[in-house]
N, C-alpha and C positions, 0 to 999 in steps of 0.2 A: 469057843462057842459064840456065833453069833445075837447079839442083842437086836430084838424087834422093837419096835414103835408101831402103838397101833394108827396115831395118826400121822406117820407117814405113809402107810399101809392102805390107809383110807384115801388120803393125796392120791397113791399110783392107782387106785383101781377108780379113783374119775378120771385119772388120765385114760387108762383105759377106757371105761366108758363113752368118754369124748370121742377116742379113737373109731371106736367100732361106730358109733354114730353117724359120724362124718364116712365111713368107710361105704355106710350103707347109702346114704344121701349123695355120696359119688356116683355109686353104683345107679342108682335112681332116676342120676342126671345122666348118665352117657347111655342107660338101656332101653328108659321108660318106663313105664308101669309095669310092676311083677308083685304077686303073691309073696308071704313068706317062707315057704316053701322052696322057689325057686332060687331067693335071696340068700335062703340056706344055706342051698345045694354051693353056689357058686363064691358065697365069702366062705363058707363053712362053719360058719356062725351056727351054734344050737338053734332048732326053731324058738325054743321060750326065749333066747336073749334078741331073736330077733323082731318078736313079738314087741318087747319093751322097750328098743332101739326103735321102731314104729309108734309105737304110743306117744314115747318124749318130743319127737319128730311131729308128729300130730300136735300136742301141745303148744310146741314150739309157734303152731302154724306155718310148718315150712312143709306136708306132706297131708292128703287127705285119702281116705279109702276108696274106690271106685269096684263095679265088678271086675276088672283087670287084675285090681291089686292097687297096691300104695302108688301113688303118685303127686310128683310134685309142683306146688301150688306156690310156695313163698317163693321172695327176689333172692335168690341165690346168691347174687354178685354181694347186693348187701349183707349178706348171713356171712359170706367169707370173709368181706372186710372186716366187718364188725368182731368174727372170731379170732381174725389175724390181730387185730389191734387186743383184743383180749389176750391174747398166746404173748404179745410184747411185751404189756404192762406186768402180767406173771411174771416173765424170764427177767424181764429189771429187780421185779421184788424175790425171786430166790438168788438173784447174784447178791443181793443186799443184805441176804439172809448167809450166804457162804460166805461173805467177808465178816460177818457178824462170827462165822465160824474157825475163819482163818486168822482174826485176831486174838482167838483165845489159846493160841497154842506158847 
């Protein structure tokens, strides 16, 4: 039988989160402006999660509403960089956390 954790549980679905976020703000970047509906259709993303993947986006100020649909507004290049450099300081701090795991055996 499987043992859960709920905050690892918690962990993988902001991964996920992140995921689908970035997925849509791809999309955003190579299509243009599009509704949620159409963002739907094509990641096949529920429309509510698409709705709250655009709102964080909004917050973020990396996306604003037009009558098109969502489009985007913030520097991209820096939201990558700055996401990359966040994705490396994680992956240092769970290797540091897996040898913390690997020492206890």
């Amino acid at each position: 039988m499987e043992t859960t954790y709920t905050f690892i549980e918690d962990l993988m679905e902001e991964l996920n989160l992140l995921e689908r976020h970035l997925k849509i703000l791809k999309l955003l970047e190579r299509e243009g402006s599009m509704g949620i509906m159409r963002i739907s259709q094509i990641t096949e993303i529920p429309p509510h999660r698409v709705r709250y993947s655009l709102r964080v986006l909004e917050t973020e100020g990396m996306i604003t509403a037009t009558p098109e649909g969502a489009k985007i507004i913030g520097n991209l290049n820096e939201f990558y960089k700055n996401l990359k450099e966040k994705i490396e300081e994680t992956s240092v701090r769970l290797e540091e956390i897996k040898k913390l795991l690997d020492s206890s055996k």
